[in-house]
C-alpha positions as CSV (number, residue, x, y, z in Angstrom):
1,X,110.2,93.8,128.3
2,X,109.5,96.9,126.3
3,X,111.3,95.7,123.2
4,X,108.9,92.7,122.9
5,X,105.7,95.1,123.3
6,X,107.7,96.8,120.1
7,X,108.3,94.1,118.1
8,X,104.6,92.9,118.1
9,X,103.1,96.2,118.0
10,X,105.4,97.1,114.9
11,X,104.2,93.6,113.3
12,X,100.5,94.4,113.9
13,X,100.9,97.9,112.1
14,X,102.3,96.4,109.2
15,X,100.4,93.3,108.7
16,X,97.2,94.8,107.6
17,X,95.5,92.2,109.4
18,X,91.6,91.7,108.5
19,X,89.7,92.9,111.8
20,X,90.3,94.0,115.6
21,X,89.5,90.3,116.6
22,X,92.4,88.7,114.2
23,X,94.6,91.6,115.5
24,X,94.5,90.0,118.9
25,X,95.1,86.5,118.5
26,X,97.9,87.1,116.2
27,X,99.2,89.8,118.9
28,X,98.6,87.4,121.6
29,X,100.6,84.5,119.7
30,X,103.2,86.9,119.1
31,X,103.6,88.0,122.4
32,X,103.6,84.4,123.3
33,X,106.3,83.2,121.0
34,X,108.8,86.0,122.3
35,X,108.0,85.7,125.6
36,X,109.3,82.3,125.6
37,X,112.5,83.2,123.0
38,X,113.6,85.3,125.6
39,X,113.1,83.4,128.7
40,X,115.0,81.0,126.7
41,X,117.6,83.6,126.3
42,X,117.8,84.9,129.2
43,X,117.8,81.3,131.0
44,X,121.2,81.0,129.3
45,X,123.0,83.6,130.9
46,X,122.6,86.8,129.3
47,X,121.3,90.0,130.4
48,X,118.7,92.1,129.5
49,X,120.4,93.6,126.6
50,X,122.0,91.0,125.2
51,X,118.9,88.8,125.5
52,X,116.8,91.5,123.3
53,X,119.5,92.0,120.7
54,X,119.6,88.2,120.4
55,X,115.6,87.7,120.5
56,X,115.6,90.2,117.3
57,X,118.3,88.6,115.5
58,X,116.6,85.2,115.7
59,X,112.8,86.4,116.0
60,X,113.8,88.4,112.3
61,X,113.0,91.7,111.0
62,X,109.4,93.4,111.9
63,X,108.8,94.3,108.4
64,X,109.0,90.5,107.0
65,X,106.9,89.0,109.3
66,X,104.3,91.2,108.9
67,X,104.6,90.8,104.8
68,X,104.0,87.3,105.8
69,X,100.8,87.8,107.7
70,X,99.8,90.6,105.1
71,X,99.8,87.7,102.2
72,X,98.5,84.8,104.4
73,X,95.7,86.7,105.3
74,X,95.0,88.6,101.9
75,X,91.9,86.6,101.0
76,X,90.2,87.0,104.4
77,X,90.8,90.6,104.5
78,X,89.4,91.2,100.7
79,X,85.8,89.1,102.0
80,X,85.6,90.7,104.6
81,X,85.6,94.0,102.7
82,X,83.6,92.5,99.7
83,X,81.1,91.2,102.3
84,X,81.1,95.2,104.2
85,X,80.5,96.7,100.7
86,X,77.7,94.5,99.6
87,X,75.8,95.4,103.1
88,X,76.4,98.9,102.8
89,X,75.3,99.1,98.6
90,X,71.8,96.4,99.5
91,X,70.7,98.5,102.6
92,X,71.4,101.9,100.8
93,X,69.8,101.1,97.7
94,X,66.6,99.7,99.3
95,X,66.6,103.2,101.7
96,X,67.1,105.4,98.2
97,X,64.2,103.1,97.0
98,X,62.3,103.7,100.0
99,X,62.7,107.0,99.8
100,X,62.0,107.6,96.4
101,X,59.0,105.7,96.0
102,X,57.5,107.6,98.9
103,X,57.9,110.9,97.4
104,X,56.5,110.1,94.2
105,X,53.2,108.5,96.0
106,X,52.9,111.8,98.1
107,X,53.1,113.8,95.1
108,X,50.8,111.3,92.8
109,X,48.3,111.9,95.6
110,X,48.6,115.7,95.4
111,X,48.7,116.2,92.2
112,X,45.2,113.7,92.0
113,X,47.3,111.2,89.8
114,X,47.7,107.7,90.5
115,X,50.0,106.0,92.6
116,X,50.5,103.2,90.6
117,X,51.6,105.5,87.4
118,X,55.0,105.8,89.3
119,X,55.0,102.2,88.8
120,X,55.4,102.6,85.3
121,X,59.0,101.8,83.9
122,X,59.8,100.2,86.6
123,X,63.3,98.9,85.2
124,X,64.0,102.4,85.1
125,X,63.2,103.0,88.0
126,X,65.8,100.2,89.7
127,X,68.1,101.7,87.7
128,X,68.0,105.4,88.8
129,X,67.7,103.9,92.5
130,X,71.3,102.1,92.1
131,X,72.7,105.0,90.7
132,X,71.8,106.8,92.7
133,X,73.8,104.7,95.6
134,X,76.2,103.6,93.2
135,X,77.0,107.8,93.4
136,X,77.2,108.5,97.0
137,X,79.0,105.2,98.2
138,X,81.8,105.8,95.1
139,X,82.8,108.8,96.8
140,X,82.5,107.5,100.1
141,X,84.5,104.9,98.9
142,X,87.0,107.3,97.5
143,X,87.1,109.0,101.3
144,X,87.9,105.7,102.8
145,X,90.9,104.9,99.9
146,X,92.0,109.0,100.6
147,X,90.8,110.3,103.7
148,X,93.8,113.5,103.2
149,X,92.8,114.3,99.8
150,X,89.4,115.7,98.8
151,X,90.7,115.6,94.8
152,X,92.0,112.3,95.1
153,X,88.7,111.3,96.9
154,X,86.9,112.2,94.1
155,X,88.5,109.8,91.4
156,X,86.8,106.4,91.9
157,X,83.4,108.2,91.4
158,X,84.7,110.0,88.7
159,X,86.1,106.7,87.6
160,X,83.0,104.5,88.0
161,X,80.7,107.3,86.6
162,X,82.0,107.6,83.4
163,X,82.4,104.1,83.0
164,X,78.4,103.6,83.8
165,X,78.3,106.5,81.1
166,X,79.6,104.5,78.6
167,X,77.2,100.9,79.7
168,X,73.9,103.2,79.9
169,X,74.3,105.0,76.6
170,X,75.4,101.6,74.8
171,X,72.2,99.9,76.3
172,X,69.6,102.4,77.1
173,X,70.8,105.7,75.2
174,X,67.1,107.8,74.5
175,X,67.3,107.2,78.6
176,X,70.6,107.4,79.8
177,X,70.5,111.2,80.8
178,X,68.3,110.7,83.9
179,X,70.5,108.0,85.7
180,X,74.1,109.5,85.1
181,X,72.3,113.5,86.5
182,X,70.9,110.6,89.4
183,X,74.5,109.8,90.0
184,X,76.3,112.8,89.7
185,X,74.1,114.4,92.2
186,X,74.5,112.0,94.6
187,X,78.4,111.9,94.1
188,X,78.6,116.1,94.9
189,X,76.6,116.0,97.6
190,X,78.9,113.6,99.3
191,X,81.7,116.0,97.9
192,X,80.2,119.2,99.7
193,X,78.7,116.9,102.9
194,X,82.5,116.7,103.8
195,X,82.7,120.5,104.1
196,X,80.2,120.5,107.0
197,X,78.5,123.4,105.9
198,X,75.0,123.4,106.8
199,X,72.9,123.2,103.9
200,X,75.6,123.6,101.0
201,X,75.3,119.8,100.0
202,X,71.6,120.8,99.0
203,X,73.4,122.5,96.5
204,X,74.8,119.7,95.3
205,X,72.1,117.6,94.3
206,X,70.4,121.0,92.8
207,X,73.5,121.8,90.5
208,X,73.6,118.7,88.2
209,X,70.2,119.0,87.6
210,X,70.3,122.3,86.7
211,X,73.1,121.9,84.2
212,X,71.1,118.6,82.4
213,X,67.9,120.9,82.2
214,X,69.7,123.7,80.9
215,X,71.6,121.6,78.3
216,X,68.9,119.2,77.4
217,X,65.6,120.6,78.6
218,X,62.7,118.7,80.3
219,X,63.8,115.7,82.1
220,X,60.9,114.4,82.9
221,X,57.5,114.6,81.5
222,X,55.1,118.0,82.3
223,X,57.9,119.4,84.5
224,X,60.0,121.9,83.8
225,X,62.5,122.0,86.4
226,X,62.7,118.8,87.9
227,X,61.7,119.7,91.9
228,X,60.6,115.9,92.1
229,X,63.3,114.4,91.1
230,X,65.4,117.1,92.8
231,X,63.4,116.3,96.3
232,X,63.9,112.7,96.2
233,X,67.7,112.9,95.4
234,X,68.0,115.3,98.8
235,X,65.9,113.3,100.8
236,X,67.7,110.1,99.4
237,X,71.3,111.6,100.2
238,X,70.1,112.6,103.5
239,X,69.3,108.9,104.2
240,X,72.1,107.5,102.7
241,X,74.5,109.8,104.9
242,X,72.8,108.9,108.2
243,X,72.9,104.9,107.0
244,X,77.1,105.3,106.2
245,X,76.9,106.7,110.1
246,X,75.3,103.7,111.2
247,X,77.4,101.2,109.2
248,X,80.5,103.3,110.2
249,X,79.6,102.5,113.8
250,X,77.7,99.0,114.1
251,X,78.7,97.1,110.5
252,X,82.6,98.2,110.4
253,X,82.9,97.1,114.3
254,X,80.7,94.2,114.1
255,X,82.7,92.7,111.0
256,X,86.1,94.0,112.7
């Protein structure tokens, strides 16, 4: 019965189903369906090979069934996915706003300020936290579309940032700066995470900040170089990293 286990197991790898679980009840209904073709078959006489080249003729070809399945199941595959993205960007942005927050109260209480000056702007604030995420999970995005091609990896962040380019400097322009260096760093430092490299990535939050301070000078106020920013973005992409793990390996199973 090895050309039955072949016939389902080329359907399932073409179908595209949505999830592990789906997988196995179409598999099992599969299974079940040419199981009793070809006892059908074979009950009329033929052998083993003439009952498998009659159970594909009539069954039909792999790669039309599983077009079938492909477009039945299209809308259930794209929630699921819609509903896996929107976990991934609510948890990460509330960790990167976590993260964030914390850093500036440590400093405000070194520095003898107030904590609840870093609660000034606050709109601006929300903003630099979503681009933030918005930066790291394009590019992990673009790994999941092109896991072969680091370049080709690259292109829905690229995509997505310069289309946030054009929103931010149409609506907030005298602040605009900030957010797209907030997403940029967050998008290389995915980039050079994949190199597994130790330490490189920090690198990659440092650079974009370094370019924007060279090319527009103080980013934020009484600071030259922007070490607070540049800590929270590190510590931010650090936590962002280890919650794509733990999506990767509860959410993507859970959901499969």
């Amino acid at each position: 019965m090895m050309y039955l286990d072949h016939i389902v197991s080329r359907i399932i790898s073409l179908a595209n189903l949505p999830g592990n679980k789906r997988q196995r009840e179409i598999e099992k209904e599969l299974r079940a369906h040419l199981d009793d073709l070809a006892a059908e078959v074979r009950s009329q006489g033929y052998n083993d090979e003439a009952a498998a080249r009659i159970v594909r003729i009539r069954f039909g070809g792999p790669q039309e069934i599983a077009a079938g399945f492909a477009s039945v199941y299209a809308p259930e595959r794209w929630a699921k996915r819609i509903l896996q993205s929107t976990i991934l960007f609510a948890a990460s942005t509330v960790a990167v706003a976590i993260v964030v927050s914390t850093v500036q109260s440590v400093a405000a209480m070194c520095t003898a300020g107030s904590v609840l000056s870093t609660l000034r702007d606050i709109y601006q604030e929300v903003v630099g936290f979503g681009m933030i995420t918005a930066g790291y999970c394009s590019l992990y995005a673009g790994e999941r579309i092109f896991p072969t091609s680091l370049v080709r990896a690259a292109l829905p962040s690229v995509s997505l940032g310069m289309c946030l380019a054009a929103v931010l400097a149409w609506l907030i322009p005298q602040h605009a700066v900030l957010p797209m260096v907030a997403f940029a760093c967050a998008a290389s430092a995915r980039l050079l995470q994949r190199l597994e490299i130790p330490f490189l990535w920090y690198a990659g939050t440092a650079l974009p900040l370094l370019i924007a301070w060279m090319l527009f000078g103080r980013l934020i106020p009484c600071w030259e170089f922007p070490w607070l920013v540049w800590l929270g973005l590190t510590v931010s992409c650090k936590a962002l990293r280890e919650i794509i793990g733990l999506y990767e390996r509860v959410i993507v199973q859970d959901l499969a």
